[in-house]
N, C-alpha and C positions, 0 to 999 in steps of 0.2 A: 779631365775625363780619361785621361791615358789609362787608368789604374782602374777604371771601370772595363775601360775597353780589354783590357787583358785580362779583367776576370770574366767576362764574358764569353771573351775566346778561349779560356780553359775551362768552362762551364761547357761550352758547343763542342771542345774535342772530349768532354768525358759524357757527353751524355746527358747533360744536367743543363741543358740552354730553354728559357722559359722556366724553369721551375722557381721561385722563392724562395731563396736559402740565404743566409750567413753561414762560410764557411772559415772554420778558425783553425789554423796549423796551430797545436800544440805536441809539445814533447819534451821528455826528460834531456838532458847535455847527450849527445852522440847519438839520436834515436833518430836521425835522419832527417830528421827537414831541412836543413842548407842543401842535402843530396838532392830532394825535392823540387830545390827552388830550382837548382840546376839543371832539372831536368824540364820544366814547363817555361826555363827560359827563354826559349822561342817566341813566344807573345811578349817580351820585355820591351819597354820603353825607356822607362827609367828604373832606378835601383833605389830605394827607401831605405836604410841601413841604420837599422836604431839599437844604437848604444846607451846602457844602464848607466849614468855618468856618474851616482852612489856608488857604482860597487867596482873599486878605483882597483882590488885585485886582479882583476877577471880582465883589466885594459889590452893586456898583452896577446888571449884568449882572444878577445875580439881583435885586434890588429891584426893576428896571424888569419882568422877569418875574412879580414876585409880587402889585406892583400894578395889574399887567392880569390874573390871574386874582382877585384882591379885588375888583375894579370892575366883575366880568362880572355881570350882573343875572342869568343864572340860577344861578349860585353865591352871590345875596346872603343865604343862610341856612345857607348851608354852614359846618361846625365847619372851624376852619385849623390845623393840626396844624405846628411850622414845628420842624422838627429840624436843630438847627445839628450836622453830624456831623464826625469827627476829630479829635475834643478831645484824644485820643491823642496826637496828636503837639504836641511842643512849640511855641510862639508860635500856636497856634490863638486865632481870638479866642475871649475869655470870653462869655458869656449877652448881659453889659451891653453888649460890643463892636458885636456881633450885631444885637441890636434896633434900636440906635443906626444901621447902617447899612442897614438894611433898612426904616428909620423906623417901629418898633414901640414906641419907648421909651413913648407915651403908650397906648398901644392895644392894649394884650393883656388878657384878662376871669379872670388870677390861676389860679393851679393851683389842683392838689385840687378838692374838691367847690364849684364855685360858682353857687350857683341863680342863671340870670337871670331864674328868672319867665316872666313872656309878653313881656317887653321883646324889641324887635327886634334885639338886642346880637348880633354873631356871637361866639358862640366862639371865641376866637386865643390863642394861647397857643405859647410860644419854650422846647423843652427841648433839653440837647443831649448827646451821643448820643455810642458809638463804637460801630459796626457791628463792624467786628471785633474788638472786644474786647466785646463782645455786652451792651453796658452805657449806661443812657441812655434808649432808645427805648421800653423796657415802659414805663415810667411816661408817659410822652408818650400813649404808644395807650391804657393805662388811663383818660388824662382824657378825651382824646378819645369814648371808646366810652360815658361818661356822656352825653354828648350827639347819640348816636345811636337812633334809634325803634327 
């Protein structure tokens, strides 16, 4: 429910709490939504970070993106949720491909249930996913949501 709950709180600070909507960020490369995200980060819980894992170009693209929201200090306790999506289609990278170029190979804290204790450890964790073949993603948000208050 965390990802309700934050859209709800950014629903109530813009004016739109009660209303009925599906609100959908779209935009051309550079047209500012990551600047966006950054700014309603305030109601953040966790971080959902989905990566095209077809479009094996653009790896680098999204790495440099994902390493400036990991290094942001107000997200340093934030769970990272990183869904490699399009496994559908054939030559997608695999899990291992994925981590490796996104440099997670050493830095993910294990699926399923993993107590960290009181350690400072973020939660990070690579599953991956096909949005429309509606397969992948529940279990990503399942682990996710253990490390949500």
């Amino acid at each position: 429910m965390f990802l309700w709950d934050w859209i709800y709180g950014v629903l109530a600070s813009l004016g739109l709490w009660q209303k009925e909507a599906k609100i959908l960020f779209l935009g051309l490369d550079n047209a500012g939504k990551t600047t966006l995200l950054h700014m309603l980060k305030d109601e953040v819980d966790a971080v959902v970070y989905l990566v095209d894992a077809y479009d094996k170009e653009r790896f680098a693209e999204s790495k440099k993106e994902l390493d400036a929201l990991l290094s942001d200090d107000s997200l340093a306790n934030v769970p990272f949720l990183i869904l490699g999506n399009k496994i559908d289609i054939p030559y997608a990278a695999s899990e291992e491909e994925l981590r490796y170029h996104l440099g997670l190979s050493n830095f993910t804290t294990g699926k399923g249930k993993v107590n960290l204790g009181d350690s400072n450890v973020r939660p990070l964790e690579v599953f991956m996913c096909s949005v429309v073949r509606k397969m992948g993603y529940g279990d990503g948000f399942k682990w996710v949501s253990q490390y949500i208050k």
